[in-house]
C-alpha positions in Angstrom: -6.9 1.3 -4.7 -7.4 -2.2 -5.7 -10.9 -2.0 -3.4 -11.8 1.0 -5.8 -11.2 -0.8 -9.0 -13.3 -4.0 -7.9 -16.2 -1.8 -6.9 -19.0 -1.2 -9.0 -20.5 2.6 -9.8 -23.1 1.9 -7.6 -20.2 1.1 -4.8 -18.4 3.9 -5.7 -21.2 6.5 -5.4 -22.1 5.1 -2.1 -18.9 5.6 -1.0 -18.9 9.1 -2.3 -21.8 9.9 -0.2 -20.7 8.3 3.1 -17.5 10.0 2.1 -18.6 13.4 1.7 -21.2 13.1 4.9 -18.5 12.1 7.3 -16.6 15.0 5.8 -19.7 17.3 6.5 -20.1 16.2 10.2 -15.8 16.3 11.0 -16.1 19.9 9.3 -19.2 21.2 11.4 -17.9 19.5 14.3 -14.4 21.3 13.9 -16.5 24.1 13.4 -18.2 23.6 16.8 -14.8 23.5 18.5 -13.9 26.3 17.3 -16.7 28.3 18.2 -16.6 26.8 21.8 -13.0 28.0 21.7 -14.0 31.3 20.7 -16.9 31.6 23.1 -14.9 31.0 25.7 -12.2 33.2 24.5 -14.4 35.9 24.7 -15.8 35.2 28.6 -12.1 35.0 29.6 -11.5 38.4 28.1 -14.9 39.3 29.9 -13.6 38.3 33.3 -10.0 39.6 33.3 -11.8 43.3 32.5 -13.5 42.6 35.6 -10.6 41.4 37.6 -8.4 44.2 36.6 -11.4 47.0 37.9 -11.2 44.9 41.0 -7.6 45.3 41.2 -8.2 48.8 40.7 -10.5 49.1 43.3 -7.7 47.5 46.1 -4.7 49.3 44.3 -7.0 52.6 45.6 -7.2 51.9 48.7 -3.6 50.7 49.0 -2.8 53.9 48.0 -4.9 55.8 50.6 -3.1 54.1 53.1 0.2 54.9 51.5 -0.8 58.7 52.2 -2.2 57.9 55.6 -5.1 58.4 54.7 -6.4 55.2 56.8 -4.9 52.4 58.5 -4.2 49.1 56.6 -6.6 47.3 58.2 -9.3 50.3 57.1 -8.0 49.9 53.4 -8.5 46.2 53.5 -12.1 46.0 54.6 -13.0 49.4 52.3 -11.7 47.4 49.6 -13.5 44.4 50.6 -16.7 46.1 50.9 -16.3 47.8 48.1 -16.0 44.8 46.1 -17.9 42.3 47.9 -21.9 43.4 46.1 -20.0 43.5 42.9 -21.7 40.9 40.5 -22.5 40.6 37.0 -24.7 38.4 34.4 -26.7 37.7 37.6 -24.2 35.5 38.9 -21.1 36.5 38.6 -18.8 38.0 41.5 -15.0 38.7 42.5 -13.2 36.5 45.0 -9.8 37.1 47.1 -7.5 35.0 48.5 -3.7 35.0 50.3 -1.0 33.3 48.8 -1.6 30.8 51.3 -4.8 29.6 49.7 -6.9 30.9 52.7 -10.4 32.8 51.6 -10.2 36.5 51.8 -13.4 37.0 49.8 -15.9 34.6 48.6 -19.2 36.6 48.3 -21.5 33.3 47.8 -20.4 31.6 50.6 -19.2 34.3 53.2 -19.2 31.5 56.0 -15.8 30.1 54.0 -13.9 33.0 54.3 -11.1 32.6 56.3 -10.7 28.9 55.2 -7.5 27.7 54.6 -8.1 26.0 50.7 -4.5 24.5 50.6 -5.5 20.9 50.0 -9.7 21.4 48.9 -9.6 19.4 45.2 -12.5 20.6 42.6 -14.2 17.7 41.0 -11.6 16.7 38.6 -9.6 15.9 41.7 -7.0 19.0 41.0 -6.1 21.6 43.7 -7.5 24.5 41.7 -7.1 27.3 44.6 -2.9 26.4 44.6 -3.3 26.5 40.7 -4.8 29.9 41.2 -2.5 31.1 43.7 0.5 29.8 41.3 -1.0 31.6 38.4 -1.0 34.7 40.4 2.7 34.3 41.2 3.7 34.0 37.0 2.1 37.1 36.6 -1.8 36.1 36.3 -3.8 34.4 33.5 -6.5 31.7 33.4 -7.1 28.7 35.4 -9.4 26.5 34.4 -11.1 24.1 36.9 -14.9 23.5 38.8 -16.7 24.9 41.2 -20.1 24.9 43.1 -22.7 27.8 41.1 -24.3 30.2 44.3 -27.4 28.6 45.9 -26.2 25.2 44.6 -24.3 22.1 45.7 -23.6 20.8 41.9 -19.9 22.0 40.7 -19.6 23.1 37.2 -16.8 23.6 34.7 -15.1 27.2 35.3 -12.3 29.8 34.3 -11.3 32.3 36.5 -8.7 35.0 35.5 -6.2 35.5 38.5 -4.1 39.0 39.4 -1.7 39.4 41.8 -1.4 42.2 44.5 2.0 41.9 46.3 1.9 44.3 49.1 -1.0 42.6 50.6 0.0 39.1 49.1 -3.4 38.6 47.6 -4.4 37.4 44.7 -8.1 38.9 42.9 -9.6 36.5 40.3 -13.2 36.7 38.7 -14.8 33.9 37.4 -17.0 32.4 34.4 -19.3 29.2 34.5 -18.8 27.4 31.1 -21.7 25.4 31.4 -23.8 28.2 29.0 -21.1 27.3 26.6 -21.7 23.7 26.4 -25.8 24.6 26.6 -25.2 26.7 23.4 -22.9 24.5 21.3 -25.4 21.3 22.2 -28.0 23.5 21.3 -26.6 24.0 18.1 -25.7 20.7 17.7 -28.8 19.4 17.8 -30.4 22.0 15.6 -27.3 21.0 13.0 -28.6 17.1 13.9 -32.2 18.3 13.1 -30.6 19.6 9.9 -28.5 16.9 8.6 -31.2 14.1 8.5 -33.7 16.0 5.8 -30.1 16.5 4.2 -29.1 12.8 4.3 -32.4 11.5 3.1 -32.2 13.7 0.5 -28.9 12.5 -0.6 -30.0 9.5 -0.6 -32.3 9.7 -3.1 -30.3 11.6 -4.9 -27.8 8.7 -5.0 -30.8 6.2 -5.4 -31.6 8.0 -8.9 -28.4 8.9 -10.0 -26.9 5.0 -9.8 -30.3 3.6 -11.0 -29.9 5.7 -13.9 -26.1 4.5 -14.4 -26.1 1.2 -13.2 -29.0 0.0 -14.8 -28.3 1.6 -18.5 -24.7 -0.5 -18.0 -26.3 -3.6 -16.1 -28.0 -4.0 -19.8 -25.4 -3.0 -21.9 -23.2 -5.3 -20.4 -25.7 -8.4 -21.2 -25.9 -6.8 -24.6 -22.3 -6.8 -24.7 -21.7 -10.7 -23.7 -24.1 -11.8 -26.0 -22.5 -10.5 -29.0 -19.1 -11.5 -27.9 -20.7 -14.6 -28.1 -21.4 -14.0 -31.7 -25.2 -13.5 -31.0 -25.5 -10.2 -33.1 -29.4 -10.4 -33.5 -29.3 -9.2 -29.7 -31.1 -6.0 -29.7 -29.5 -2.7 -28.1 -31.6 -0.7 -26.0 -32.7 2.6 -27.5 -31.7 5.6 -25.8 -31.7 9.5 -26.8 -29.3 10.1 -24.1 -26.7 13.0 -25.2 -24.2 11.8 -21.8 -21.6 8.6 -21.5 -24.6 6.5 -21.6 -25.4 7.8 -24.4 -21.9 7.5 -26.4 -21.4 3.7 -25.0 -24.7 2.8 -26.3 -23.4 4.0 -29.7 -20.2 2.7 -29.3 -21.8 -0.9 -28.5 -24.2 -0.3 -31.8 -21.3 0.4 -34.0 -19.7 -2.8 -32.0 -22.8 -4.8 -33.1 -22.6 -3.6 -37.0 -19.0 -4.6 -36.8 -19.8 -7.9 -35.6 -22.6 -8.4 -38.1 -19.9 -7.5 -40.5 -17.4 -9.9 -39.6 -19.9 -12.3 -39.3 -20.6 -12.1 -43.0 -17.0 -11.7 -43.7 -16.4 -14.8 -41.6 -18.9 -16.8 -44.4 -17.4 -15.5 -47.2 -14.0 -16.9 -45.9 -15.8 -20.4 -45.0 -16.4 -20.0 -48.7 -13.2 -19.1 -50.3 -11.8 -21.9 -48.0 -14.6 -24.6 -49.4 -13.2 -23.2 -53.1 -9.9 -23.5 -51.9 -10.0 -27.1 -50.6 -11.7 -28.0 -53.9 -9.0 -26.4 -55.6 -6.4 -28.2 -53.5 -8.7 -31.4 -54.3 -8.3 -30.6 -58.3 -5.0 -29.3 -58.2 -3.5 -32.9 -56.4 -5.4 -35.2 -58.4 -6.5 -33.6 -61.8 -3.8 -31.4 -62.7 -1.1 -34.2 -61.7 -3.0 -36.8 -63.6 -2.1 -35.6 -66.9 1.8 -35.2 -65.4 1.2 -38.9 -64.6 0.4 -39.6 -68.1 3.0 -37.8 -69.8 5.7 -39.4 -67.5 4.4 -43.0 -68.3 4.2 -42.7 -71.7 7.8 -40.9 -72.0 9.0 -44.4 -70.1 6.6 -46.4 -72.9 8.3 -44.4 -75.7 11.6 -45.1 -74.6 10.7 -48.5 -73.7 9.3 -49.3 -77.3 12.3 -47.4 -79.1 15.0 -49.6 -77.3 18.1 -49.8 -79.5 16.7 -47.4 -81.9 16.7 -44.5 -79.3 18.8 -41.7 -80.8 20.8 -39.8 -78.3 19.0 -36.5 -79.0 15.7 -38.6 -78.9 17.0 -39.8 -75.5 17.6 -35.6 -74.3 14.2 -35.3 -75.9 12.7 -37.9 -73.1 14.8 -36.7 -69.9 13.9 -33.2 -70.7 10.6 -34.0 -70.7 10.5 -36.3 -67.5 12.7 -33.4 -65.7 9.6 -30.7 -66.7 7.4 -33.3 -65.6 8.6 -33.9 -62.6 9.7 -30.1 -61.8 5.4 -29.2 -62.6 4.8 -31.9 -60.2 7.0 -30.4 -57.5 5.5 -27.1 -58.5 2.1 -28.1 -57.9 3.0 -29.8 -54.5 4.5 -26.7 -53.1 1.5 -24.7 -54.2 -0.6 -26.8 -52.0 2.0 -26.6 -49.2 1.4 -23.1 -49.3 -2.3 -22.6 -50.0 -3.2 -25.2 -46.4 -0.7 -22.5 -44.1 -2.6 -20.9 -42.0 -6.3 -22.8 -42.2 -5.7 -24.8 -39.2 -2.8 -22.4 -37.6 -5.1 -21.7 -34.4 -4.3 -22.9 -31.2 -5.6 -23.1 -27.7 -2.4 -23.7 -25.5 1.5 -22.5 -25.9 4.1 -24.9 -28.1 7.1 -25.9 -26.7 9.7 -25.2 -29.6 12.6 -26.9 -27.8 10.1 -30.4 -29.3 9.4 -28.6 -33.0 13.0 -28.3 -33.1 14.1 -32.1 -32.0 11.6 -33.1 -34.2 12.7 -30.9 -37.4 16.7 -32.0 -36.3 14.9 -35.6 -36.6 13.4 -35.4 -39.9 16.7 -33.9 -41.4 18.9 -36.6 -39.8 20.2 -38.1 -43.1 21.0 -34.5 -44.4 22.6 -33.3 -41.4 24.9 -37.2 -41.3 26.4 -36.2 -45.0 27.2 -33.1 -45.1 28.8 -33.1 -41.6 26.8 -29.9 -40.4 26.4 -29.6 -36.3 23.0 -28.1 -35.2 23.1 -26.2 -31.5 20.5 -25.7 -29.6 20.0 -23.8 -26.1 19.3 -25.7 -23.1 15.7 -24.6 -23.3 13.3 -23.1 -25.6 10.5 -21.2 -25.1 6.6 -22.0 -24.7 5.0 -20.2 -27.7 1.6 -19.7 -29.4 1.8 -21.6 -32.6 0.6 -24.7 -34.5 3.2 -27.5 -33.6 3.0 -28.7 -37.2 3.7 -25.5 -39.0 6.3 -24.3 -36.7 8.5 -28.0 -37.1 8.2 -27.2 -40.8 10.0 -23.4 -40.1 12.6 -24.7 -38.4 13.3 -27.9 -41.1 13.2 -25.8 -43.5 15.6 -22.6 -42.3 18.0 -25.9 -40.8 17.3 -27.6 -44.3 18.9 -24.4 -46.4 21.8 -23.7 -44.1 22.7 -27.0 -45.0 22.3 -27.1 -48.4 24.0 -23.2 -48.9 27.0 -24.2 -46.6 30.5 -23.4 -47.7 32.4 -26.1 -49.2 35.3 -24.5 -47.4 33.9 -25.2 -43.9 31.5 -28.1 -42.4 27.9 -26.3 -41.8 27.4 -25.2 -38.1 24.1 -24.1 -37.5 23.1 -22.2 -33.7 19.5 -21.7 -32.5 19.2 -18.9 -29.7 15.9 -17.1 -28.2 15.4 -13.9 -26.8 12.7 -12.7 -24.5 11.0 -9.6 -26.3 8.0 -7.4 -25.0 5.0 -9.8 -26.0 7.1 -12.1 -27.1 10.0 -14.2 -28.1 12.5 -13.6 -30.8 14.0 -16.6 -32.4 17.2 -16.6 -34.2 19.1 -19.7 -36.6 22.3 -18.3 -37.3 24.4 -20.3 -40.0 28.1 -19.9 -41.3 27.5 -20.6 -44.9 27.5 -18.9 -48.3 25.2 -15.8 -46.7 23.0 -13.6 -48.5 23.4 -10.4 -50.3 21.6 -7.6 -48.2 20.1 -6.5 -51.7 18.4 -9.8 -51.9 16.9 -9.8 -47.9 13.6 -9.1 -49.3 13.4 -10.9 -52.3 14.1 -14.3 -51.0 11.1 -14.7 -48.9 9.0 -14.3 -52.3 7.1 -17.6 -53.6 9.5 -19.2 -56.6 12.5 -17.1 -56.3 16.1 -18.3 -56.7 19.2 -16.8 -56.0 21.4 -20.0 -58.0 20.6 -22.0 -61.1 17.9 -24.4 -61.3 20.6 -27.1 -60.2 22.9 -25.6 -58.4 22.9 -26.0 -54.1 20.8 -29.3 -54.7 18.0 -27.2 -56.7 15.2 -26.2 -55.5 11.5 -24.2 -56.3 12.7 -21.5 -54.1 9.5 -21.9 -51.8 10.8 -22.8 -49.2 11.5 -19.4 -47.0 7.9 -18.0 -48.8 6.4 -21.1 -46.3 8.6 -19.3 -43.6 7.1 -16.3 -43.7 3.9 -16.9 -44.4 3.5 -19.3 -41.5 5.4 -16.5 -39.0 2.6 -14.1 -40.4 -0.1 -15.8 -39.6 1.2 -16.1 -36.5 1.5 -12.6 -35.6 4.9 -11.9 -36.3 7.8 -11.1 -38.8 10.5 -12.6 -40.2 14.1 -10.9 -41.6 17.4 -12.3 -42.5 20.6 -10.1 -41.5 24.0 -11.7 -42.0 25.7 -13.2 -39.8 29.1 -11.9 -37.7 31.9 -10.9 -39.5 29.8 -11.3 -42.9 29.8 -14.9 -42.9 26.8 -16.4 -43.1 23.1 -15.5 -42.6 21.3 -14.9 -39.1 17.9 -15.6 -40.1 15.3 -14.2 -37.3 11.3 -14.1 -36.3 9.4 -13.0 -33.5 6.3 -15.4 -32.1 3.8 -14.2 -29.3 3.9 -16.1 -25.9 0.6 -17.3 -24.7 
C-alpha cells in the first residue's frame, strides 16, 4: 500500500493495465485448460463406447462357447478376428492383453503379439501395460501414458480406457492419441496471441491518452499551486472548460488564488494597522505620559513651595493627585503591554517551558522570599510552540497572583503540572489561596477588571490575566480557571500546540 500511495497517476494507470492484462492471459489460459480438460473428457468417453462394443463382441462369443456352440479356442480367435479390422478416426483400433501383460491383440503391430510387456516402459519411463492391466483388475477406467502412432516410430501422449474379461483373464482397452488436443489448444493459442497484441497496443494508447490528459492538466496545476503558496498570486491558472475532476481542481485552485489575493491585501492592511499601532504605542509612551510627568513635578513643586504652610487637606489634595497620576501612568503602560502581544508571537522552533518557568520563578524571587509561598514544578516540561518571551510573562504573571491572593491563614503553595492532550499540551498552576467565585471565571480574564478594592491584595489594574489570555489566544489555545480540590483555591489551566 505504501508503494500505491508513492506512485503517481501515471504509475497507477500503468499498473492498472499490466494488472488487468496479466489477468486477461491467467483467465484465457485457465480457459485453455479447461477446454483441454474437456476435450479430452470427451475422447475418453469416445473410447470407453468403443471398448465396451468390444467387450460385447468377446462376451458373444464367450457365450457361444458356454452353449457349445464352439470350442474355446474357436471363440477366442472369432472374437479376435472379429475385432482385429475394427478402427476408427482413421487410426484408431482395439487392443487385448492377459493379465500377465503379454499381447493378445495389437492390430498395428501384429508381429508383437504374444509379447510378454511385463517390464516395456513408455517414454515417461512408466510401465503403462501393468498400469493397464491393474486398471482392469479395479474395475476399468483410464490410463494415461505414450505410445508409438501406426506406421511410426515417434511415441505420443495417449489414454486408453481398460475393461476387464475374467473368464478368459483378458483385459480390452481402446485408445486415443492426445496429440490433436495439444494441436488444437496451440492452435488456439496462437490465434488468442495473434489477438492479444492489436489488443495491447491499443491499450496502450489508450493509457498513453488517458494519463497525458490527467497527468499533464495536474503536472501544471501543481506548479500553479507552488507558486502561489509561495505568495506569487499573479501566477496565471490554465484555462480549462473541462466539466470532470480536472475541471473542479482547476476551480478549486482559482478560488485558492482569489483567496490568496485576498489575504494578501488583508495581510497590508494589517502591516498598516500595525504601522498605526506602533505609532500609537510611540504617542501613547511618550506624549500622553509627558503631560503625567508634568503634573507629578509640579504637584512636588507645589508642595515644595507651600512648606510649612501646607494645610493637611491641601496635603490630601497633592497625594490624591500624584496617586491618579501615577495609577494613569500604570494604566497607559499596561495598555501598551497588551497592544505589543501577539505582533512578534511567531516562532520557528518548539519552547521549552521547564526554562520560561525558571526564568518567571527568577524574576519573582523577592515576592516569592516574603510571603513564604513554595513553587513546584515537575521534573520536566514540555517542548511547545510559543514565543519564549510572552510565555515567561504567563507564567509570572498566574505565579505573581497566587501569591498575592494567598490566604493569610496558610503560606502560598503553588504546583505546575502538564498533561499530554491530542495536538497538544495542557498546562495547569494550581494554587491554595483565596479562589475564585465560579460566577466570576469569565469576567476576570477581561482587560481592567477587579474582584477587590483598588488597594486591597497589593492593588492592581486587573490586566494581568487579560495578558494571559490574550497571549494563550494567539497561540492557538484557551485558557479557564476551575477551583481547585476541595474548593480551596484556583486551578488555573491552558492548552498550547506542540511543534
Amino acid at each position: 500500500m505504501s508503494i500505491m500511495r508513492s506512485m503517481g497517476i501515471r504509475g497507477r494507470l500503468a499498473l492498472a493495465g499490466i494488472l488487468e492484462l496479466i489477468g486477461v492471459i491467467v483467465m484465457s489460459l485457465i480457459a485453455l485448460h479447461t477446454m483441454r480438460e474437456e476435450m479430452i473428457a470427451d475422447r475418453v468417453t469416445k473410447v470407453k463406447n468403443l471398448t465396451e462394443l468390444s467387450l460385447g463382441i468377446i462376451q458373444s462369443q464367450y457365450d457361444r462357447f458356454q452353449r457349445g456352440e464352439v470350442s474355446e479356442d474357436q471363440a477366442k480367435k472369432t472374437a479376435l478376428d472379429t475385432i482385429r479390422p475394427l478402427t476408427y478416426d482413421g487410426g484408431g483400433y482395439v487392443f487385448i492383453d492377459d493379465w500377465d501383460c503379454k499381447s493378445i491383440l495389437l492390430p498395428i503391430k501384429p508381429d508383437l503379439e504374444g509379447r510378454d510387456f511385463t517390464d516395456v516402459k513408455d517414454s515417461k519411463g512408466d510401465y503403462f501395460v501393468r498400469n493397464q492391466r491393474d486398471m482392469a483388475l479395479t474395475g476399468g477406467g483410464a490410463v494415461y501414458y505414450s505410445f508409438y502412432k501406426p506406421k511410426s516410430e515417434i511415441a505420443y501422449a495417449k489414454v486408453a480406457y481398460v475393461l476387464p474379461f475374467k473368464p478368459w483373464r483378458w483385459f480390452v482397452a481402446t485408445g486415443v492419441y492426445l496429440d490433436d488436443v495439444d494441436m488444437e489448444v496451440r492452435r488456439m493459442l496462437g490465434r488468442f496471441l495473434e489477438m492479444l497484441v492489436p489488443a495491447v497496443m491499443l491499450v496502450s494508447l489508450l493509457f498513453f491518452l488517458i494519463s497525458r490528459s490527467i497527468s499533464l492538466p495536474l503536472r501544471q496545476l501543481i506548479a500553479v499551486m507552488v507558486k502561489l503558496a509561495h505568495g506569487e498570486y499573479d501566477t496565471p491558472i490554465p484555462a480549462t472548460t473541462r466539466k470532470d475532476e480536472i475541471g473542479d481542481i482547476t476551480q478549486a485552485v482559482q478560488i485558492f488564488r482569489e483567496n490568496g489575493l485576498a489575504n494578501a491585501e488583508m495581510q497590508k492592511e494589517i502591516q498598516r494597522s500595525n504601522q498605526e499601532l506602533e505609532n500609537f504605542a510611540y504617542v501613547a509612551s511618550h506624549d500622553l505620559r509627558e503631560p503625567l510627568r508634568t503634573v507629578t513635578s509640579f504637584s512636588s513643586l507645589l508642595e515644595r513651595s507651600l512648606g510649612d504652610k501646607l494645610t493637611a487637606e491641601q496635603a490630601d489634595f497633592i497625594g490624591y493627585v500624584r496617586d491618579g497620576t501615577k495609577r494613569m501612568n500604570q494604566l497607559i503602560l499596561d495598555l501598551l503591554e497588551v497592544s505589543r502581544i501577539g505582533r512578534n508571537h511567531e516562532v520557528k522552533e518548539g519552547v521549552d517551558l521547564h526554562a520560561a518557568t525558571e526564568e518567571a520563578i527568577g524574576n519573582l524571587q523577592v515576592a516569592i522570599q516574603e510571603s513564604g509561598a513554595t513553587v513546584m514544578l515537575p521534573p520536566s516540561m514540555p517542548l511547545v510552540l510559543c514565543n519564549y518571551r510572552e510565555m515567561v510573562r504567563v507564567f509570572q504573571n498566574l505565579i505573581a497572583n497566587a501569591i498575592k491572593y494567598s490566604d493569610p491563614a496558610r503560606p502560598p503553595l503553588i504546583s505546575l503540572s502538564a498533561q499530554k492532550t491530542d495536538g497538544g499540551w495542557q498546562i495547569e498552576v494550581l494554587d491554595n489561596g483565596i479562589g475564585i467565585p465560579p460566577e466570576h471565571s469569565e469576567r476576570i480574564f477581561q482587560i481592567f477588571q477587579r474582584l477587590h478594592g483598588r488597594k486591597d491584595y497589593g492593588g492592581g489594574t486587573g490586566i494581568g490575566l487579560a495578558v494571559c489570555k490574550k497571549v494563550i489566544e494567539h497561540h492557538g489555545g484557551r485558557i479557564w480557571v476551575e477551583p481547585g480540590p476541595d474548593g480551596i483555591g484556583s486551578r488555573f489551566i491552558f492548552t498550547l500546540k506542540t511543534p
